[in-house]
N, C-alpha and C positions, 0 to 999 in steps of 0.2 A: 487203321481201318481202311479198308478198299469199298469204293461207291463207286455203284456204277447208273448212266440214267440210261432206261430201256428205251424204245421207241416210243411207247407210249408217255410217256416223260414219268413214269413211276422209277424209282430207285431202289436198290435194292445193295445191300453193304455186309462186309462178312469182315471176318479180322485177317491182318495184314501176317500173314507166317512169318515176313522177314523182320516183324518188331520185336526187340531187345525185347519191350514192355510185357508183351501178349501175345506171341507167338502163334497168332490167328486164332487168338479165344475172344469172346466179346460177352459182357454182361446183358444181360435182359433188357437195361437201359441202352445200348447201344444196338441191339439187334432189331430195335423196335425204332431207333430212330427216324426210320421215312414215317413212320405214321405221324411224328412234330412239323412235317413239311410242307403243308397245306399252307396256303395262304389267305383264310377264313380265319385269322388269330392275329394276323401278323400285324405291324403299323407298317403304313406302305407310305405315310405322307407326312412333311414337317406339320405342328399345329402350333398355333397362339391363342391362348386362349377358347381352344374349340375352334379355331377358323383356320382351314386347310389354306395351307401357305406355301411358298415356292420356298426353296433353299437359302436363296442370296438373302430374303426377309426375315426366314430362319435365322441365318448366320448373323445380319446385324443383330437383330434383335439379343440374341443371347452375348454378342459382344457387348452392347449397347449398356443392358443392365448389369454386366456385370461390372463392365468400368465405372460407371457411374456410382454403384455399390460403392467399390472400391475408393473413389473419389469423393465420396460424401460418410464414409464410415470406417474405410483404413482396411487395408486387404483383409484384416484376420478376419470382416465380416465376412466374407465369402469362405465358401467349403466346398471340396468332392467327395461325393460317397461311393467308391467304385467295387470289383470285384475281380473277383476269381475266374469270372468266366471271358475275361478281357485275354486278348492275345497281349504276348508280352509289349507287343512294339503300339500298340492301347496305350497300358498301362505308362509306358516311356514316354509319350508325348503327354499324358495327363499329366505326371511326375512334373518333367519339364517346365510344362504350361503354369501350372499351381506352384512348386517351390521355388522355380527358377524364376518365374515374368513375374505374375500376379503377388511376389513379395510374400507368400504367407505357404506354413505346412499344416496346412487344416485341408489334409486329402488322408483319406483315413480309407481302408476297404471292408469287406466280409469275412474277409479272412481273420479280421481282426478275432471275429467269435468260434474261429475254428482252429488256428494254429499259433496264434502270438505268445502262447507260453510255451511253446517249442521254440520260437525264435528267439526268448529271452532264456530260455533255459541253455539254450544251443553257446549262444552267446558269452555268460558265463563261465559253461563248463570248456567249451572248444578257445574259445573265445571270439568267434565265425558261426553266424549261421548257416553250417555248414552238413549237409546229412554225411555219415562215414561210409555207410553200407550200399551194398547194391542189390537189387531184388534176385541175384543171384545166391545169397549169402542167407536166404531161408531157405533153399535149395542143399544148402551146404551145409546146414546149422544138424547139432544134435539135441537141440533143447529150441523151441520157438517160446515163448511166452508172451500172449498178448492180453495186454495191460490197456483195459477200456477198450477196447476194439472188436466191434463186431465183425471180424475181417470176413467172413461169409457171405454177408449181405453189404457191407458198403465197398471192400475191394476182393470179390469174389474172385476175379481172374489170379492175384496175386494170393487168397485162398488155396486155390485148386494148384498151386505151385507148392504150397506147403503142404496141400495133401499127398502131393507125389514125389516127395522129398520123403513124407513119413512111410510111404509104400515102398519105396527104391533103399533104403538106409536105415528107416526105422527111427526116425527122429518123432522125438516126446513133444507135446503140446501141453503149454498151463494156459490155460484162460483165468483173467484175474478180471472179474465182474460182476457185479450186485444180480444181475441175472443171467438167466439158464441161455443164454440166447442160441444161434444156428451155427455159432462158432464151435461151441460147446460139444455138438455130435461127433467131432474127429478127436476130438481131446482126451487126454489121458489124465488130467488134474481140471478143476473148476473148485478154485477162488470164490465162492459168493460172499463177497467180504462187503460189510457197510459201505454204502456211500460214501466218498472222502477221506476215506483213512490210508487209502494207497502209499502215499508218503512212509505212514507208520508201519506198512508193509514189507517195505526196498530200507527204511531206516534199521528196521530190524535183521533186515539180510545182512545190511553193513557188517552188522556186531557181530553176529555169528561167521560171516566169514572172515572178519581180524580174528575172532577168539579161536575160530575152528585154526587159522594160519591158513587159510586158503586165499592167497593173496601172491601177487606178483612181483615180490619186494623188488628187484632190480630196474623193472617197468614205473611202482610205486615213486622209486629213490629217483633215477634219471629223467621222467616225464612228467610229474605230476607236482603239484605244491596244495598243501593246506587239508592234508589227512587229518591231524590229532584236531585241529577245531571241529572236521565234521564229523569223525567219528565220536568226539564228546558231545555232540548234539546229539547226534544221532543213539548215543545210550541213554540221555536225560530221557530220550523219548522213546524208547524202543527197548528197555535194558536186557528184556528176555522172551522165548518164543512165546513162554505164557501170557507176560504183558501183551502182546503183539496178537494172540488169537481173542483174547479180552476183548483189546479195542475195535477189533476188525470184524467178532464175530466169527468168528472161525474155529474149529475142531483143531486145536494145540494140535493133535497130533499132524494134520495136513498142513498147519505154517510149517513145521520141525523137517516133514515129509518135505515139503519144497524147497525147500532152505538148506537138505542134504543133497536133491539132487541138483540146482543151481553149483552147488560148494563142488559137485564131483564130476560136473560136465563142461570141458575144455571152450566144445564152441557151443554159444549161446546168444542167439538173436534177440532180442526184448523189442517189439513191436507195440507200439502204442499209438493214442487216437485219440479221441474227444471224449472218451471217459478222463482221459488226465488232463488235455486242454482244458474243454471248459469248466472250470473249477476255479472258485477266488482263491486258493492255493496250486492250479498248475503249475506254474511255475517251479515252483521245491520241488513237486511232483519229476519233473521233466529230471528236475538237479539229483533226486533221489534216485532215481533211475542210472542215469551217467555215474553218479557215485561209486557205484557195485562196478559198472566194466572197468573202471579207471585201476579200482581196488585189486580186482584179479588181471588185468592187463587185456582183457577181450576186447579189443578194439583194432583195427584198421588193419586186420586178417583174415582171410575165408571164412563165413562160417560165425563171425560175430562179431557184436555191435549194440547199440541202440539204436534202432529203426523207427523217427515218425511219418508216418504213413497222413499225406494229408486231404483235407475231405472237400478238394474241389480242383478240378483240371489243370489250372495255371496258377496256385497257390502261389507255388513255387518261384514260377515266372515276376510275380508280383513281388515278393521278396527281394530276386535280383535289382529291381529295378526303383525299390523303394517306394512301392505300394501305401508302406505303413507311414501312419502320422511321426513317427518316432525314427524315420529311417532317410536318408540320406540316397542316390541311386548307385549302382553296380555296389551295395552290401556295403556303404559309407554312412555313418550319423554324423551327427552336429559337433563333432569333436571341430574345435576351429582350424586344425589343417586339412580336416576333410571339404570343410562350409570354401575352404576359400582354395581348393584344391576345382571344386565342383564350377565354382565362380567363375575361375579363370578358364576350363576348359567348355564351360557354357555361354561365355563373355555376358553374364549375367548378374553386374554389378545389387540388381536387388534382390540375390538368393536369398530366400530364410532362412535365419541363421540357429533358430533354435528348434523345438517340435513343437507340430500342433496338438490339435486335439484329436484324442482317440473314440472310435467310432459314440461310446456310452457319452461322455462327455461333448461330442458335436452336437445329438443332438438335445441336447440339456440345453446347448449355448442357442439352438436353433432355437428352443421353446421360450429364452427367456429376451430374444433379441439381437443377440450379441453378434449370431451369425444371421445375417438377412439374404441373404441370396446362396442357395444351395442347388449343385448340380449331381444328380445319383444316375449313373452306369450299370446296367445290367445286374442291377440287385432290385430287392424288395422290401427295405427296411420296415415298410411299414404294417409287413408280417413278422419276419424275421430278429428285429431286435427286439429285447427284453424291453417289458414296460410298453409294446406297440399302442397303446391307446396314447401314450405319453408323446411319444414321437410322430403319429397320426396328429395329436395335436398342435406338434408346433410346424408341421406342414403344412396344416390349414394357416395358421397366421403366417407363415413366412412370406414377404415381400416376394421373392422371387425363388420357385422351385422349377428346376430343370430335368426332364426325365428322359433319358436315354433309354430304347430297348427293342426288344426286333418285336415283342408280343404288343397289340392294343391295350388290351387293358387287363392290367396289374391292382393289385392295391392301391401302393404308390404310382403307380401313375396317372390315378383319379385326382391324384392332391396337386397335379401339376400345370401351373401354367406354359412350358412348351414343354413339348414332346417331341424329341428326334429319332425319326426311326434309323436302327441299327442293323447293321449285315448278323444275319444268323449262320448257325454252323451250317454245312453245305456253300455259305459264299465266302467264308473267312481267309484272309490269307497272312500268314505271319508266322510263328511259331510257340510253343508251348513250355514249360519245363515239367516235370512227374517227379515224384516223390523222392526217387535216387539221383537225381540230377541231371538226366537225360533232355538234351533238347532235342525237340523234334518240328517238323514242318507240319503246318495245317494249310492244307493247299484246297482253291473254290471249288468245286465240280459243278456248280451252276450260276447265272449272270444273279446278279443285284436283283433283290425282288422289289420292283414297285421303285419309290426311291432313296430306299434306303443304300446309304454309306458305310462302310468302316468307320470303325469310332474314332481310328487317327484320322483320320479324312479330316473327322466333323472338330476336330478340336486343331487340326493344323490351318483349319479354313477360320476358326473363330481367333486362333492369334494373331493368322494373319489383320484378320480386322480390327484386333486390338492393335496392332502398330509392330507389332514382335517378329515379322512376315523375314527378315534376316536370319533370325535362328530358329526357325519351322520352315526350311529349303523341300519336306521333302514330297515326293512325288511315287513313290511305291513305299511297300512296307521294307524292301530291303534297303532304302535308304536308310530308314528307322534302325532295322537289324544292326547295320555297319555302325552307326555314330554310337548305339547302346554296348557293342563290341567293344569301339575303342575307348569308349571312357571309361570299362571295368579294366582296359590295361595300362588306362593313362598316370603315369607314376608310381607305377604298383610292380615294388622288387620281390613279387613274394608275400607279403603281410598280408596283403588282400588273398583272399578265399577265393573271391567270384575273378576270374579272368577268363574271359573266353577273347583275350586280344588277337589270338589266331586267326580269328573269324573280320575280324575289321576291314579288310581290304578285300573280303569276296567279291567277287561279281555276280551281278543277275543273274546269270544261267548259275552258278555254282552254289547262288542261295536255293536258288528255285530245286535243283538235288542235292541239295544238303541232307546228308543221311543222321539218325538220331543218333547222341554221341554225347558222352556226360561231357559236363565242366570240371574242373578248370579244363581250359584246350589254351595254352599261353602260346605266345608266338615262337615257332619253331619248336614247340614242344605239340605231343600227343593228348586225344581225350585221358584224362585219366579217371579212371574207374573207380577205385578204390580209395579213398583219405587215407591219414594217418598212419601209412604206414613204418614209416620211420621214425612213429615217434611223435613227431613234430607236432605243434600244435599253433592258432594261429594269436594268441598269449605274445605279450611283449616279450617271455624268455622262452618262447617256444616249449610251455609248460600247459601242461591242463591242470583245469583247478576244480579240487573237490570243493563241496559251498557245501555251508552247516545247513541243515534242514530240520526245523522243529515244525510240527505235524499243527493244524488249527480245528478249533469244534466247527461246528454246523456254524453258517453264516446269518443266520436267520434263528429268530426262535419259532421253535416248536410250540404250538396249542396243543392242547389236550384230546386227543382223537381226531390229529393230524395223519394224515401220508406223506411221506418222502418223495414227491414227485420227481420221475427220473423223465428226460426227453431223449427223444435218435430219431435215423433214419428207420425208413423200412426198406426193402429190398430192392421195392422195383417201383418208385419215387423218388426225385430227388428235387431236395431245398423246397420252394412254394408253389413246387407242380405249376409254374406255367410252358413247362413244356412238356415234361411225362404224364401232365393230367389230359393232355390232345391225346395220348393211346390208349384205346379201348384194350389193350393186351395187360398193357402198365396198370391200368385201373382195377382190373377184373380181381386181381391176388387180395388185395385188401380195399375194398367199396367205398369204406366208412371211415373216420377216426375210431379205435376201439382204445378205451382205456385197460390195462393189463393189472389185476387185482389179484393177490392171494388168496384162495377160497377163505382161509381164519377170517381176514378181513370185507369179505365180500358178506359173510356170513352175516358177522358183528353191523355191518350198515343196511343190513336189506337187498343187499347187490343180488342181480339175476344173470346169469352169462346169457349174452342179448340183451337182455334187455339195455334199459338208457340209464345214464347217471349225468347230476351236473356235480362240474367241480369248481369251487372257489377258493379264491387268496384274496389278502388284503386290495389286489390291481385288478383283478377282473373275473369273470366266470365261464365256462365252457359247456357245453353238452357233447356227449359220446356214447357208443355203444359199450358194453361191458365184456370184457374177456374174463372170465376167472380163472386162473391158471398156477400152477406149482414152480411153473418157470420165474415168478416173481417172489421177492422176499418178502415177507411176511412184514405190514408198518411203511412199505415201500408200493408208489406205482407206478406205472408208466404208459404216455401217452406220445406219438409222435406228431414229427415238428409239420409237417407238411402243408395240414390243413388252410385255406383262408377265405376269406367272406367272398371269395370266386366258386367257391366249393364246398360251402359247408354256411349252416346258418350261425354258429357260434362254437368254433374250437378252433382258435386262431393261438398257439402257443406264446406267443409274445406278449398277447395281454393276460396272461397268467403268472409269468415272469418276474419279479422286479428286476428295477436295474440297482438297487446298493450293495450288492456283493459283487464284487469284483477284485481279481487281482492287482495286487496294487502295482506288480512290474511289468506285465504283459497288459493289464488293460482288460481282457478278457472277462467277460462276464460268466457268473455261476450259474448256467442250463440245468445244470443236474441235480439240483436241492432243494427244489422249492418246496417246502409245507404246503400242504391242502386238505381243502375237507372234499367229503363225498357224501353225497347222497344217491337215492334212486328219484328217477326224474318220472313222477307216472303220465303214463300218456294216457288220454280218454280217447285218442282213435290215431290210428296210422294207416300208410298208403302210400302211393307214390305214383309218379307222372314221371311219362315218356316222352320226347318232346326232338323234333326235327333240331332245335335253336336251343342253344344255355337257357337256361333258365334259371333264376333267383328270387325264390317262393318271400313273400314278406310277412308271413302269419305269425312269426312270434316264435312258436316253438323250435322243432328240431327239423334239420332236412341236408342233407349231404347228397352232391351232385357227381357223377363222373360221366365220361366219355364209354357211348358202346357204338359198335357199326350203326353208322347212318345219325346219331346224333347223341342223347344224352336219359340217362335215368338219375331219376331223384326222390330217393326214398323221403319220408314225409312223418312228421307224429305231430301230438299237439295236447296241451293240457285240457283245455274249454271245451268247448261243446263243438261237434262236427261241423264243419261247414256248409253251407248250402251252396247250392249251384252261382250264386250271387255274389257270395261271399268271397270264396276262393278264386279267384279270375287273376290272368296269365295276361301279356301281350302278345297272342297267340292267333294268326289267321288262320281261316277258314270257317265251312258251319259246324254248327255244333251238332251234335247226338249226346243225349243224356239220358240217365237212368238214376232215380233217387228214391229212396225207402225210409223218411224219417224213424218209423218205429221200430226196422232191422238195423238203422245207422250207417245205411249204405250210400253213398254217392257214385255215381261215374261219369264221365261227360270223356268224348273223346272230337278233338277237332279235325274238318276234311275237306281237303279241295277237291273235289269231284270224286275219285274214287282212293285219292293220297291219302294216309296216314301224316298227320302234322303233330298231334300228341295227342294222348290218352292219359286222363287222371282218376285213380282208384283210391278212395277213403272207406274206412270202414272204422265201426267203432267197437267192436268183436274181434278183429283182428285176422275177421277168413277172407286173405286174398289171394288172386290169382300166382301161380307162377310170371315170372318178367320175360321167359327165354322168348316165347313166341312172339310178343306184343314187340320187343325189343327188333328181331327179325321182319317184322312189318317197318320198320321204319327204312330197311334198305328195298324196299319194294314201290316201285313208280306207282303201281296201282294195286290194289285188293280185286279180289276176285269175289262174287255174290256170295259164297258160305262165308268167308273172311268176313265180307263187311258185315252180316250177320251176325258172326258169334262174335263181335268186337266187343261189346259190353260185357261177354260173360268172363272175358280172358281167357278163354283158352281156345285152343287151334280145333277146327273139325276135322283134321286129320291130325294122326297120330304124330308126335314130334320128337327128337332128342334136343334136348337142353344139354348142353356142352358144361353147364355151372362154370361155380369159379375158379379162374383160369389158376393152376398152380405153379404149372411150366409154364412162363412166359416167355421164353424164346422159341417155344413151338407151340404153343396156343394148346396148349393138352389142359382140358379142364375137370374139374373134382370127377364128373360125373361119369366120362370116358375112361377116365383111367382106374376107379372102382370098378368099372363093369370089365375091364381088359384082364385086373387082378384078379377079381371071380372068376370069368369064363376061362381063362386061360391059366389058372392057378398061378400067377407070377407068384414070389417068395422074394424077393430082393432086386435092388435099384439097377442092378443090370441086367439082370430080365425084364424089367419093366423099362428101360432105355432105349433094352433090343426091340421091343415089340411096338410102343408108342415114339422114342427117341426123345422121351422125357430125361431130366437131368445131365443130358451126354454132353451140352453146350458148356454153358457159365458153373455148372454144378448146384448154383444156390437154395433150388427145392429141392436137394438130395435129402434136408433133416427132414421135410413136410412129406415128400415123399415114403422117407419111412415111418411117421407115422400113420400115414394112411394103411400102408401095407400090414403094420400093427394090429391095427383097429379092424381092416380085414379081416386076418389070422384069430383075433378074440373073438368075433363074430362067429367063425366057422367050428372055433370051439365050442360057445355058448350053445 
């Protein structure tokens, strides 16, 4: 990405042509970026306890307790919870600080819930968590097949690379997914195979390609060990395409269909995501996958592979660097020539020597004692992990919680006794890894906001003050860079995966233009791009190993007039919106949490598309708007992860969740399985408030909040009886104007500094309210003018107005209602005529499917 800051100090950012990654394409989440840059969100000050505090008090303080921790209860009390969105050289001093000083590996990250059954699956099969392919190789491929991945909406740029692979050469797409989702509109196959059987999916290809003899027997013979055990698992469980469309739910004829054209196409890329991660069987998952290329030889050639694609910026980066409870740094575990390889190159006589706890299991330890002093980085566990009411609970007793993040206030960061503010993107400076292994530079374009740090600042200043201040020397990130360089080349002939020893003796200037370039980069040797191509593998005999995979039922029982609750992203959202929920653009495509229902089912419970539904598990309950839709399986639904009590008055995913299903090798919890029930939720009145400030309604019912120009809308419902003007009250300046109608069930009140719009609240118990476009538009206006402040209680404008609706293009702000009127008056027929005239879809691509439905629904219209 190129940022540039204008005169006026606004910024404006477009994609970098010269990246390997994106070749100047940028998602909707990236293009909308300056709109996260305000500093009205941001934490700009250390706190204790709620009391603004200088740094140096900062730093003892979090030194203070946590030695003391340590000294009155034995390191494993203490724990990190970090993340993804850490620069790698973050990540490295955390590692450092936690495994190496502080005696204990109870530093666990988010990744953990998004990719660690790619790293144990990786692991196994390579013997290296090591990706093979490069995102040139779906470019190349003549068959894609993406297994759990909705690559349209969460890696759209790498998408639209596969779109134009399928344009230029004509290469096939399977999508392997319980739903219809935006991946699905370029595809030539759709998989909507049950929840969880994927294993039973790839077990079964096994069979048919031994039985077919489509197999690479000299690849098989020279590079691989331990076929006949997993291909006899794999037929106990899979024995024929019939068994296999049984289990999975699928038309026998399209397993057989797939399963002939996998058998007769050379190069074939298998891309996959967090439909196979998060699963308490990922892992097999991942092995089952690996299985198939190992069998036909597709691996560490143009064109194919198994590709995991992963679902947050520096995943990757965190891997290298031993992120994970279970990982050791530069790609080393607890084997003991590794613990004491680490020792001696960190002179860190009290390394841990074994693993700690993973993310599910921390915080179980946090709730029940064990771990009293917790430090969390740039995550939100206390949306984000399964069972969140569970984990909110034992951050309210925890002794000491530590909250690192550039945003004020989080979930978890309400649970915290200090709060350090953190450097956000635009000040970051360090570097990254992506999904193929490229590292790249993430360089500041603007100073430290307020005073906030880099998170290695704030933890090389807290070792220092634990006493450690000799092995935390450093003083830029590139000092960080160089020491993480050479301890991935330190005593490493080869066996090690990760070496970018190359890079160890950069200099400043040569870090600061470090151009992006996959690993390994060893010394005296070049980036290399490509794995395995000779073969080799990173196995004590330089062998890859197939691993038996037997297929598991549902983790969870089923009740009787259950749903399959599925979770994901949405398009132009990411993780717990506390940064994409600051763009008005970001918000506008989808307002609300909507639950996604099959009509059979929507039917069978009362569901109304719109209308509300609550949904319960045995952990907790939610409210949402209802989707009805054919895109979902039937017994199956889905709800996205986004939501949280910043946003929404009750649809926080995590406490819908449990946490006892889990993988037992990756740790990895099961997102995608939850049982639930459903009901309709009736409302006796709805409404919603516009408001200068956030706002978070406390009445009980339903109400979901987002960002629009100039401040915030917050749609509104409620079981009881309508509120009165008394009742309902806001911490909201200025005077009021109100208007109420007990016997119509009307309420209004709107607040005003002199001739300022500060907010306006509309309930009704009828359900006739105003349009939001106009009221909305008043909020970016210093003053109203006499008719304005007039027709303010009616809602609607005295002069005539266009409402833009909801935005569908969010890299160009093209919204529903501009872009139906462009396809009427100008007869557009298709996404490139509708491109050319608005410049809709021409960016990211991701509303090309939404897009053509609209254009659909046009077209039925003009026939009707």
């Amino acid at each position: 990405m190129l940022a540039t800051v204008e005169e006026d100090g606004s910024v404006a950012v477009r994609g970098d042509p010269e990246h390997p990654a994106n070749r100047g394409r940028l998602c909707s989440k990236g293009s909308n970026l300056p709109d996260t840059l305000g500093l009205g969100e941001r934490l700009l000050h250390p706190t204790i306890d709620g009391r603004r505090v200088g740094w140096e008090e900062a730093i003892a303080a979090v030194a203070g307790r946590l030695s003391d921790t340590i000294r009155q209860h034995g390191p494993d009390s203490v724990a990190f919870y970090v993340s993804g969105q850490l620069l790698t050289e973050d990540y490295y001093v955390a590692n450092k600080l936690v495994k190496g000083f502080l005696g204990t590996a109870n530093i666990d990250t988010n990744s953990r819930l998004c990719m660690a059954s790619s790293v144990a699956g990786h692991k196994r099969g390579f013997g290296a968590d090591a990706v093979p392919v490069t995102y040139e190789d779906v470019e190349l491929a003549d068959l894609i097949v993406l297994v759990g991945s909705n690559l349209a909406w969460c890696h759209p740029i790498l998408h639209q690379r596969v779109l134009a692979g399928k344009e230029a050469r004509g290469t096939r797409i399977v999508v392997v997914d319980p739903r219809r989702t935006a991946a699905v509109d370029g595809a030539d196959r759709h998989l909507a195979l049950k929840p969880g059987t994927d294993a039973t999916l790839f077990n079964g290809l096994l069979v048919y390609l031994a039985d077919a003899g489509t197999l690479d027997a000299r690849f098989v013979a020279e590079h691989t060990a331990g076929l006949k055990d997993a291909l006899d698992a794999a037929r106990a469980d899979a024995p024929s395409p019939d068994h296999v469309a049984a289990v999975c739910g699928l038309p026998v004829e399209e397993v057989a269909a797939f399963y002939a054209e996998f058998a007769t196409t050379s190069r074939v890329v298998t891309v996959y995501s967090q439909g196979v991660n998060q699963s308490s069987q990922g892992t097999d998952t991942v092995n089952a996958i690996l299985n198939v290329h190992f069998l036909t030889g597709r691996i560490g050639a143009p064109g194919m592979g198994p590709f995991s694609v992963t679902g947050q910026p520096n995943a990757m980066g965190g891997r290298e660097v031993g992120g994970l409870a279970n990982q050791l740094a530069a790609h080393m575990g607890f084997e003991p020539e590794s613990v004491d390889r680490v020792r001696r190159f960190w002179n860190a006589p009290t390394l841990a020597a074994k693993p700690g706890l993973k993310a599910v299991d921390l915080f179980r330890a946090v709730e029940d004692g064990t771990v009293r002093a917790v430090w969390v980085m740039a995550t939100n566990p206390a949306v984000s992990m399964p069972d969140a009411a569970r984990v909110r609970r034992a951050l309210a007793k925890c002794d000491t919680v530590i909250v690192s993040d550039c945003i004020a206030d989080t979930d978890t960061g309400r649970l915290a006794h200090i709060r350090l503010p953190a450097a956000g993107w635009s000040e970051k400076d360090g570097t990254v890894t992506n999904s193929d292994r490229t590292i790249s530079r993430q360089r500041p374009f603007r100073p430290l906001s307020g005073e906030a740090r880099p998170d290695w600042w704030i933890m090389t200043q807290v070792a220092r003050a634990m006493g450690f201040g000799a092995a935390f020397p450093y003083e830029t990130p590139a000092d960080v860079f160089r020491e993480h360089a050479a301890l991935s080349g330190f005593e490493n002939d080869g066996a090690r995966a990760f070496d970018i020893g190359g890079l160890a003796s950069i200099s400043d200037a040569e870090f600061e233009t470090l151009s992006p370039a996959p690993w390994p980069r060893r010394v005296g040797g070049e980036p290399t791009r490509r794995l395995y191509t000779d073969g080799r593998f990173f196995t004590a005999d330089g062998r890859a190993r197939f691993v038996p995979v037997t297929s598991r039922p549902l983790p969870r029982a089923v009740m009787p007039g259950s749903l399959i609750l599925n979770t994901g992203r949405l398009r132009d959202q990411w993780h717990t919106m506390t940064r994409t929920g600051l763009s008005p653009r970001l918000s506008s495509n989808a307002p609300e949490p909507v639950l996604d229902v099959h009509p059979r089912d929507a039917e069978a419970r009362g569901l109304t598309d719109g209308g509300l539904a609550r949904i319960a598990t045995p952990v907790g309950n939610a409210l949402a708007r209802v989707r009805v839709t054919e895109a979902q399986r039937p017994g199956e639904a889905f709800l996205p992860m986004h939501w949280t009590d910043r946003f929404t008055g009750s649809c926080v995913i995590g406490r819908l969740i449990d946490d006892t299903a889990v993988d037992p090798l990756s740790g990895q919890p099961d997102l995608k399985r939850m049982p639930v029930t459903v009901e309709p939720y009736s409302a006796a009145w709805t409404g919603f408030l516009i408001a200068r400030q956030p706002v978070e309604p406390t009445h009980g019912g339903y109400w979901a909040r987002r960002a629009v120009p100039g401040g915030h809308l917050i749609e509104l419902a409620g079981d009881g009886a309508l509120p009165s003007s008394d009742d309902f009250t806001f911490d909201l300046n200025g005077a009021t104007v109100d208007y109420s109608d007990g016997a119509r069930g009307v309420l209004r009140r709107a607040w005003l500094t002199h001739d300022r719009l500060e907010a306006c609240l509309f309930l009704s118990a009828s359900g006739g309210l105003p349009g939001r476009g106009w009221l909305v538009d008043l909020l970016s206006a210093e003053a109203m003018d006499a008719p304005a402040r007039r027709a303010l209680l009616s809602g609607r404008s005295p002069v005539p107005v266009v409402d833009e609706g909801r935005t569908v293009c969010s890299c160009f702000g093209v919204g529903i209602t501009r872009l139906v009127a462009a396809i009427q008056s100008q007869r557009l027929t298709t996404v490139q005529e509708v491109g050319q005239a608005l410049k809709a879809g021409t960016n990211c691509g991701s509303c090309i499917p939404e897009i053509k439905e609209i254009i659909a629904d046009a077209q039925r219209s003009n026939v009707a």
